[in-house]
C-alpha positions as CSV (number, residue, x, y, z in Angstrom):
1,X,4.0,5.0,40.8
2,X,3.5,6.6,37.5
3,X,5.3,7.8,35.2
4,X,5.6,11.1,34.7
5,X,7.4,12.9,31.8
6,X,7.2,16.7,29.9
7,X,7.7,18.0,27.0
8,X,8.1,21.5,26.0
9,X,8.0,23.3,22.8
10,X,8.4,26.6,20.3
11,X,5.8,24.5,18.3
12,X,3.2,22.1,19.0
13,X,1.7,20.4,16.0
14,X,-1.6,18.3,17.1
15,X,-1.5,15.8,14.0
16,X,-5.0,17.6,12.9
17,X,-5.8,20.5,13.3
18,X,-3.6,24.1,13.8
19,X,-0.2,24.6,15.5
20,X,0.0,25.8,19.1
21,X,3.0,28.3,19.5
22,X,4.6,27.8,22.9
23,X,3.2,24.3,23.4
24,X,2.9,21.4,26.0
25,X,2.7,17.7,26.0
26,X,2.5,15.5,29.4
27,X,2.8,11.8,29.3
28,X,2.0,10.1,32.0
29,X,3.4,6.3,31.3
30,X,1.8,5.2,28.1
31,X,-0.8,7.4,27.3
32,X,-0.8,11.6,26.6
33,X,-2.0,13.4,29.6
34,X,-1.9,16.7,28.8
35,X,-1.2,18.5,25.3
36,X,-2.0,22.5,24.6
37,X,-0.9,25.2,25.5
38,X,2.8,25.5,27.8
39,X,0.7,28.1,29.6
40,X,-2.1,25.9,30.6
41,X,-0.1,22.6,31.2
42,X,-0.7,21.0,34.7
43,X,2.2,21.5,37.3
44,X,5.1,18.4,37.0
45,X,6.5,18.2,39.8
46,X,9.4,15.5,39.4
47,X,8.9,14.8,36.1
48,X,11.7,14.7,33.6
49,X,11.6,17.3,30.9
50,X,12.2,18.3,27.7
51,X,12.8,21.0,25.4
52,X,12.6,20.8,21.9
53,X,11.6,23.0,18.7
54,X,8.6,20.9,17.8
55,X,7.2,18.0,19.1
56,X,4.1,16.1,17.2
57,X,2.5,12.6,17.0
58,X,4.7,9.8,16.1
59,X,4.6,8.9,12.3
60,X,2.7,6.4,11.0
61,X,3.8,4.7,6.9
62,X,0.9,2.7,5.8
63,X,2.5,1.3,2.9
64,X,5.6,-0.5,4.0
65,X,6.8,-4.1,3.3
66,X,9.6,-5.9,5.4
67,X,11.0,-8.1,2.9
68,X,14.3,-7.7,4.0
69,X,14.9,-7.7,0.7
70,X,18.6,-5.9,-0.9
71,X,17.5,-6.0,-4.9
72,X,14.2,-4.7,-6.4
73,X,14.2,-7.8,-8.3
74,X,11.3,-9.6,-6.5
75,X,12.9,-13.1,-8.1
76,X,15.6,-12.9,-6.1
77,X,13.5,-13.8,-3.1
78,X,13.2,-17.5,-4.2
79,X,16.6,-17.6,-3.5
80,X,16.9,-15.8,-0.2
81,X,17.0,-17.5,3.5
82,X,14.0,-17.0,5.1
83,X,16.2,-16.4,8.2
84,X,18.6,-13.9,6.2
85,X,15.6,-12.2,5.1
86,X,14.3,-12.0,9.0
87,X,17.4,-10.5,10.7
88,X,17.5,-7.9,7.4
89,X,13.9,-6.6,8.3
90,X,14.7,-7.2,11.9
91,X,17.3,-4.3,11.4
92,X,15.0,-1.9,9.3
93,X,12.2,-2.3,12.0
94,X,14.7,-0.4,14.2
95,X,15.6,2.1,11.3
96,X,12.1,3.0,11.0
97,X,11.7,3.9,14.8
98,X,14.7,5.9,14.6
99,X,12.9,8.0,11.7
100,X,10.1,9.1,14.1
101,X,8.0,6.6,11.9
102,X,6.4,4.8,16.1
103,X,3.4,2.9,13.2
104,X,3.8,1.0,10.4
105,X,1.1,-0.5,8.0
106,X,3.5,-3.5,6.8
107,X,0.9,-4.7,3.5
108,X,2.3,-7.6,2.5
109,X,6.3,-9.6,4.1
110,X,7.5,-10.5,7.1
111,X,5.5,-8.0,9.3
112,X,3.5,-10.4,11.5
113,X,6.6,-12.3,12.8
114,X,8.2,-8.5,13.0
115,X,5.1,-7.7,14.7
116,X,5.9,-10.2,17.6
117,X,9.6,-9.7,17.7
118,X,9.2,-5.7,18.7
119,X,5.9,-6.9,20.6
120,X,8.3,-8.8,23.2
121,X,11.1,-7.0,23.0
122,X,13.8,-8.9,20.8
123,X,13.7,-6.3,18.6
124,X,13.2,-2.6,18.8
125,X,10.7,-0.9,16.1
126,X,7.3,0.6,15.0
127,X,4.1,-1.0,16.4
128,X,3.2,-3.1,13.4
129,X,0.4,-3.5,12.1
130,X,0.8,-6.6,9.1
131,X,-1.3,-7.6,6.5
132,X,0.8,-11.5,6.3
133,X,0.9,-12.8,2.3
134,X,-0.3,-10.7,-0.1
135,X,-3.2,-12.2,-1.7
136,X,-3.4,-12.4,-5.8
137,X,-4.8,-14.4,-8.6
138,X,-2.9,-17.2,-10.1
139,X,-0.9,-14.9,-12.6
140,X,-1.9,-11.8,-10.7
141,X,0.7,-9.2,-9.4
142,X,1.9,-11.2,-6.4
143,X,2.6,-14.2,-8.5
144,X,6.3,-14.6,-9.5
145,X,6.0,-15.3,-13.2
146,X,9.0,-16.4,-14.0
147,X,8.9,-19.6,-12.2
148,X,6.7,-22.6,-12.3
149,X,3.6,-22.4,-10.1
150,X,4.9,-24.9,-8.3
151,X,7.5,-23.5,-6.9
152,X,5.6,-20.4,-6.4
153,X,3.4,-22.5,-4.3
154,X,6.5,-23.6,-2.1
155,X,8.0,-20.6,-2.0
156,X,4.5,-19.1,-0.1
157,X,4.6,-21.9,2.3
158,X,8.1,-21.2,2.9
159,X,9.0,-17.4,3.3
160,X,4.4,-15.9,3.9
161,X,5.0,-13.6,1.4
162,X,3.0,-14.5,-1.5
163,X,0.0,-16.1,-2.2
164,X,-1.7,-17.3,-5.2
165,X,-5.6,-17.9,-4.2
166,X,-8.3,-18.8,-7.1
167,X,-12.4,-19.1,-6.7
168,X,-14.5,-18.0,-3.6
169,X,-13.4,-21.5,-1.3
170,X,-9.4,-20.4,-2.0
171,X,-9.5,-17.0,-1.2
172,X,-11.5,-17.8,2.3
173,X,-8.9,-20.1,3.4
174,X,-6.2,-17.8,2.3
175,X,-8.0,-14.9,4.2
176,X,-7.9,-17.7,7.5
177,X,-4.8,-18.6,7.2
178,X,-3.3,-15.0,7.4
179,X,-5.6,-14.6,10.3
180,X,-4.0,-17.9,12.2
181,X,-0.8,-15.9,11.7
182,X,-1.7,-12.8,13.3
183,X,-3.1,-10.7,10.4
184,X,-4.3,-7.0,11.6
185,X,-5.5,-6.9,8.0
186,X,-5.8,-8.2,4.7
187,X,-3.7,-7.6,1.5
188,X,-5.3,-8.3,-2.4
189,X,-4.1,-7.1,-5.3
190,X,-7.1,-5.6,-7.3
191,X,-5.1,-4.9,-10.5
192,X,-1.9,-6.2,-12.4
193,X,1.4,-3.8,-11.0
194,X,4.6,-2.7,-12.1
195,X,6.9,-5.3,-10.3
196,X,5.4,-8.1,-11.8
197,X,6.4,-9.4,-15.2
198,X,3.5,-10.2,-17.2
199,X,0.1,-8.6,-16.1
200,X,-1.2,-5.0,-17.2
201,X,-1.5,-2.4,-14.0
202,X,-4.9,-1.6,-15.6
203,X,-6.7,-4.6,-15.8
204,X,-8.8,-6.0,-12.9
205,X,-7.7,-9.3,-10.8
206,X,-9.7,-10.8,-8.6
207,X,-13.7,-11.1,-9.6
208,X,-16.2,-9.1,-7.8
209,X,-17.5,-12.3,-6.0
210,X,-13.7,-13.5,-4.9
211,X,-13.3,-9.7,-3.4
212,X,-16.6,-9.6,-1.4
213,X,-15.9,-12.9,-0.4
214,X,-12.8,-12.0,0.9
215,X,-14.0,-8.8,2.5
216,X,-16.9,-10.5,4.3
217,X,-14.4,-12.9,6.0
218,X,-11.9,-10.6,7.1
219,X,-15.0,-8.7,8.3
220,X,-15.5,-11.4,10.4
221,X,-12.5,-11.0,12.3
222,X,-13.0,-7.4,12.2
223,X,-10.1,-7.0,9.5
224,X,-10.1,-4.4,7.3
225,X,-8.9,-4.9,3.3
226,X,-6.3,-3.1,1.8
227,X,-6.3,-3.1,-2.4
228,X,-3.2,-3.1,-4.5
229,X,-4.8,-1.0,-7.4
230,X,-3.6,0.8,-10.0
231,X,-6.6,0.6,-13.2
232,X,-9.7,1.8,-12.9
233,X,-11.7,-1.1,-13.3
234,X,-10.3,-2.7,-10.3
235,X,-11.1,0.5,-8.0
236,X,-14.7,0.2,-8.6
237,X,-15.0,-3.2,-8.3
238,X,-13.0,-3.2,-4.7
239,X,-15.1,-0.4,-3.3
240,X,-18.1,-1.8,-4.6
241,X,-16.8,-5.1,-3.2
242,X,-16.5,-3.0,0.6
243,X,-12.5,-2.5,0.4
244,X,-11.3,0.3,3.1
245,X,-8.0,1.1,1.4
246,X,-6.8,1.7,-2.0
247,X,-3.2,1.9,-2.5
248,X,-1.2,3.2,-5.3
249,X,-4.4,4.7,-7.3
250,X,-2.8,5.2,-10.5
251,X,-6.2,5.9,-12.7
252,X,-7.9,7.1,-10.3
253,X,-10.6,9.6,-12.1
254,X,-13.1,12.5,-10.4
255,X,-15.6,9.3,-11.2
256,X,-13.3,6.5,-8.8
257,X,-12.7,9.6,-6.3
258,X,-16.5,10.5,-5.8
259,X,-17.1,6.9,-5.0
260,X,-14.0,6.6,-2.5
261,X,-15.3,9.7,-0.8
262,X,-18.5,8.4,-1.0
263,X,-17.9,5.3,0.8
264,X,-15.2,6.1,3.3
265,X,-12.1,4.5,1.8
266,X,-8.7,5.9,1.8
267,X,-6.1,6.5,-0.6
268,X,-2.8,5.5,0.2
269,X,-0.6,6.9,-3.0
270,X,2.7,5.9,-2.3
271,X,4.4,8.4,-4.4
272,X,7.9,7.9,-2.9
273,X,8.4,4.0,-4.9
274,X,7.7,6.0,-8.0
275,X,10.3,8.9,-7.5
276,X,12.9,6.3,-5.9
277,X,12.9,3.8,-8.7
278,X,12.5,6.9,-11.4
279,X,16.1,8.5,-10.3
280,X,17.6,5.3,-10.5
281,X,16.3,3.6,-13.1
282,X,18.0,0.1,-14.2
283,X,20.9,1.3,-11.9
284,X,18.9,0.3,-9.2
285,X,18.3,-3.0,-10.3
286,X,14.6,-2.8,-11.6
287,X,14.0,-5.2,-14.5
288,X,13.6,-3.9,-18.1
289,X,9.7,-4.9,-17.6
290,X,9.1,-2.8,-14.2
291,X,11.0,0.1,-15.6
292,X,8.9,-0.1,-18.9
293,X,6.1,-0.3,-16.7
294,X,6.9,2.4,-14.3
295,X,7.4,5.2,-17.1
296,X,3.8,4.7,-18.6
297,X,2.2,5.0,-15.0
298,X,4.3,7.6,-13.3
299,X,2.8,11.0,-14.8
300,X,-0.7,9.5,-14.6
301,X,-0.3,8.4,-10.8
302,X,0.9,11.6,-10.0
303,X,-2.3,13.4,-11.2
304,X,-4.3,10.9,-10.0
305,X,-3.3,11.6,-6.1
306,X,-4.2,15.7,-7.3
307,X,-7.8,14.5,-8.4
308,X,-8.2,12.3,-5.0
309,X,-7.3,15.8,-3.0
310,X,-9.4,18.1,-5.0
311,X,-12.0,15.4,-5.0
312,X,-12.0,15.5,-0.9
313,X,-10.8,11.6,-0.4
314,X,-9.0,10.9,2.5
315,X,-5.4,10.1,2.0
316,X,-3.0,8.2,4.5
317,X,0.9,8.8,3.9
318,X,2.2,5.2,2.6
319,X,5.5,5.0,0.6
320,X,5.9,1.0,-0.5
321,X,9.0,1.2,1.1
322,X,10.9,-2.6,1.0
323,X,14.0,-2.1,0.6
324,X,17.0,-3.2,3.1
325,X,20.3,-1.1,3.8
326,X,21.2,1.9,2.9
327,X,22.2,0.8,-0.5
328,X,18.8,-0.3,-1.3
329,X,16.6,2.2,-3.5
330,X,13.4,3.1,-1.8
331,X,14.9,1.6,1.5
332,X,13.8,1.9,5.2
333,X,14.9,5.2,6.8
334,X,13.4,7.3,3.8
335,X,9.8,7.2,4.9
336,X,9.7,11.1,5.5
337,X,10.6,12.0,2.1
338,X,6.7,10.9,1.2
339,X,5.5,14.3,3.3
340,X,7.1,16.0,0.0
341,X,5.7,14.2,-2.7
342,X,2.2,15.0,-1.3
343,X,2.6,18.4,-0.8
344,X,4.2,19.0,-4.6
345,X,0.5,16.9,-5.2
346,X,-1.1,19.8,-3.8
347,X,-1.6,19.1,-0.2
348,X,-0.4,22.2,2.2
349,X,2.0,21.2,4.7
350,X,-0.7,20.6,7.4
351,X,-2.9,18.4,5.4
352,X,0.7,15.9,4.3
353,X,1.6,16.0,8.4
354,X,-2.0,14.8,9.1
355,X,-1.8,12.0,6.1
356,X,1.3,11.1,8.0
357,X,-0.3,11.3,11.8
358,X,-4.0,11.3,12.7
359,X,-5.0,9.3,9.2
360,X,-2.7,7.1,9.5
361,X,-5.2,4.6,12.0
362,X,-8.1,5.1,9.7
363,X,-6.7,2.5,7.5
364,X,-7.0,-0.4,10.2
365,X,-11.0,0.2,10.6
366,X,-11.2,-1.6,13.9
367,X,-8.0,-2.3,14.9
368,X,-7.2,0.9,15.0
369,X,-5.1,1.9,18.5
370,X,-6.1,5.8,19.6
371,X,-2.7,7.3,17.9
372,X,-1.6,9.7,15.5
373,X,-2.7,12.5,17.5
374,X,-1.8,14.9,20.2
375,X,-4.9,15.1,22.7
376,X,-5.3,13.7,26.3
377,X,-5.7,9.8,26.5
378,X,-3.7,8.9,23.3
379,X,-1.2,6.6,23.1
380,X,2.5,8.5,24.1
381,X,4.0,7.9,20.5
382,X,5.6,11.3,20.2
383,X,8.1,12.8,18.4
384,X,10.6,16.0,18.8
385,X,11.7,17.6,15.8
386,X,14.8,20.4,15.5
387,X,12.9,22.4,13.1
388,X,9.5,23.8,12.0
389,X,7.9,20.5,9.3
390,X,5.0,23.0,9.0
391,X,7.1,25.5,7.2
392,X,9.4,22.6,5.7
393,X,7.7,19.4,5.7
394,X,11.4,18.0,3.8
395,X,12.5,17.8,7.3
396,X,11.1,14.8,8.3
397,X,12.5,13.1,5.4
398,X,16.0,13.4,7.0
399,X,15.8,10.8,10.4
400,X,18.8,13.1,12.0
401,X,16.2,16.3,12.5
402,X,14.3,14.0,14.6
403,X,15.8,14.5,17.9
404,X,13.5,12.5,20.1
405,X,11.4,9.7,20.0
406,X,8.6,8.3,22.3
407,X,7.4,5.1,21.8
408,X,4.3,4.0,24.3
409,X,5.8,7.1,26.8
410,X,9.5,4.9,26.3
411,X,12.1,7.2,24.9
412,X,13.8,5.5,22.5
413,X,15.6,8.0,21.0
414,X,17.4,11.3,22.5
415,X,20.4,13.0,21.8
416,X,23.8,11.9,23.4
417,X,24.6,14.6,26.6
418,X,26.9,17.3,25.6
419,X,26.2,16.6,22.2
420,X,25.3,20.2,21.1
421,X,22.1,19.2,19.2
422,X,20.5,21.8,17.9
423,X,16.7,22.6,20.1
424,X,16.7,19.2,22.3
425,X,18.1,18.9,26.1
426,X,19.1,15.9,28.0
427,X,15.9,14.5,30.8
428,X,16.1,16.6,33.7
429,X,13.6,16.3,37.1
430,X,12.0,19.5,37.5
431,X,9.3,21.1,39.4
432,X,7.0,22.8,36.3
């Protein structure tokens, strides 16, 4: 017998398109039956029901890494316990889901053996969808310079985070072996970064023949690639090369937009690293090199997600989020705050809830699940929300105004009975 289960709102907010005062959602076990109009909705009878102020698609952060990782300081992973690291990201998997955030595009960490934890229930989280190692030049920004290669080397067999690939025959096999780990896409870093010690965030890594060598193979598989970029030079050269996603942006000109727009990739800005590790500075824990690096970038990535939106080029909400516990900057549980960022950008309200919704599976090309959006035959990831996010979208960056989360039609989240919650209600049968 199916499962049968109703949700009634002040607001309705599809994930595109206008709000729908006095709303209606239906699930019926997994997948959205109905959702329009409270008028309108199909008769219930039995299900369980609902109210709550808002209910919208599940959230989807495109830009996430589980590290499990307590310390900016990317060297101190050489030092870490794979397994320590594993039950730290275990734990922000389920921090995630309790921030309405139901998908995550994890772009480089632990995310495919997250992926099967939450998959067969050991853990509770996101559906993840993980890139395995990011993949960089010997010396490019996922290389940890401060060590000998060597032990870079071991450290990528050893935790699946890194990995240093040189010349067309590397970069295949390190496109396969992500794959034999359960890859739903492919990670490259296009351009030096800010978190690694030695290489420029403007110049190019990777050749043109390595990228489109490593796009062809994930192709294959039908894998999309997602491209660390930050200079301009490598944003050409990874959309000429057939990339789907570039993330970060930084010099990102009307020139780089026209051709993203032009070929159908998406931005994916991740604004929210930049703010966190601006407030806190060294405090935080970021060497002298990444804050160094982060001040000469910050004002120009900032623009640069303006140009994108004026330019018309898709954006997906992505915040580069790694970090693990509460004491963490940019840590798991913050994920909302990125609807913000985007709006001060120059989104509207609407546009930052679709970048965080119904864009969210355009950067898996085909391994995209039907999500992200409020319409019959979507996948039930729904969330309540005591408040209007059109009017405020800063209310999704706290993880306490999301009342209720659906995961797959599960509730997996719902306020304790007779707790007083503002705009939610315990499950009660009813015959709507």
């Amino acid at each position: 017998m199916s499962a049968v289960q109703r949700i009634e709102a002040g607001r309705l907010v599809p994930g595109r398109g206008e709000p729908i005062r006095d709303g209606c959602v239906v699930l019926e076990d997994d997948a959205i039956r109905y959702a329009g109009p409270l008028a309108q909705a199909p008769a219930t009878p039995g299900a369980a029901v609902f109210q709550v102020p808002t209910v919208m698609p599940g959230l989807w952060d495109c830009h996430t890494h589980f590290m499990g990782s307590i310390t900016p300081d990317l060297a101190s992973l050489a030092a870490s316990p794979p397994a320590l690291l594993a039950m730290r990201a275990a734990r922000d998997a389920a921090v995630a889901l309790d921030a309405g955030f139901t998908s995550v595009r994890e772009v480089g960490g632990l995310g495919v053996w997250v992926a099967r934890a939450v998959e067969e229930g050991t853990v509770q989280g996101p559906s993840v969808y993980a890139a395995g190692a990011v993949l960089s030049t010997t010396g490019g920004h996922a290389d940890l310079h401060m060590f000998p290669p060597d032990w870079v080397c071991d450290l990528a067999d050893r935790v699946g985070m890194l990995r240093q690939c040189d010349g067309v025959p590397e970069c295949l096999k390190a496109v396969r072996l992500q794959l034999r780990n359960g890859a739903r896409l492919i990670k490259i870093c296009a351009s030096g970064g800010v978190m690694s010690e030695i290489d420029n965030p403007i110049h190019q890594q990777f050749s043109g023949e390595e990228m489109r060598a490593i796009v062809e193979e994930a192709g294959r598989a039908e894998r999309i690639v997602a491209a660390h970029c930050h200079g301009k030079p490598g944003i050409m050269a990874a959309l000429e090369a057939g990339v789907r996603t570039i993330e970060h942006g930084t010099y990102l000109d009307e020139e780089a937009a026209d051709a993203m727009r032009e070929s159908g990739a998406v931005l994916v800005p991740t604004r929210h690293i930049v703010e966190e590790f601006l407030a806190h500075g060294k405090a935080s824990g970021l060497p002298d090199y990444a804050c160094r690096k982060l001040v000469a970038i910050a004002d120009r990535h900032f623009e640069a997600i303006a140009v994108a939106h004026d330019r018309g080029v898709s954006i997906a909400l992505g915040t580069d989020i790694a970090g693990s516990g509460r004491s963490a900057p940019a840590h798991w549980g913050q994920n909302g705050s990125e609807l913000s960022h985007l709006v001060r950008a120059g989104l509207s309200s609407l546009e930052a809830i679709e970048a965080a919704t119904a864009a969210g599976p355009s950067t898996l090309g085909p391994q995209a699940p039907r999500s992200g959006v409020l319409a019959e035959g979507y996948g039930a990831d729904v969330i309540g929300v005591g408040g209007d996010p059109v009017g405020d979208v800063s209310l999704l960056a706290e993880p306490s105004n999301v009342t209720h989360v659906w995961k797959a039609g599960s509730l997996v989240k719902a306020p304790a009975a007779g707790s007083g919650t503002t705009g939610s209600s315990s499950p009660s049968p009813s015959s709507s």
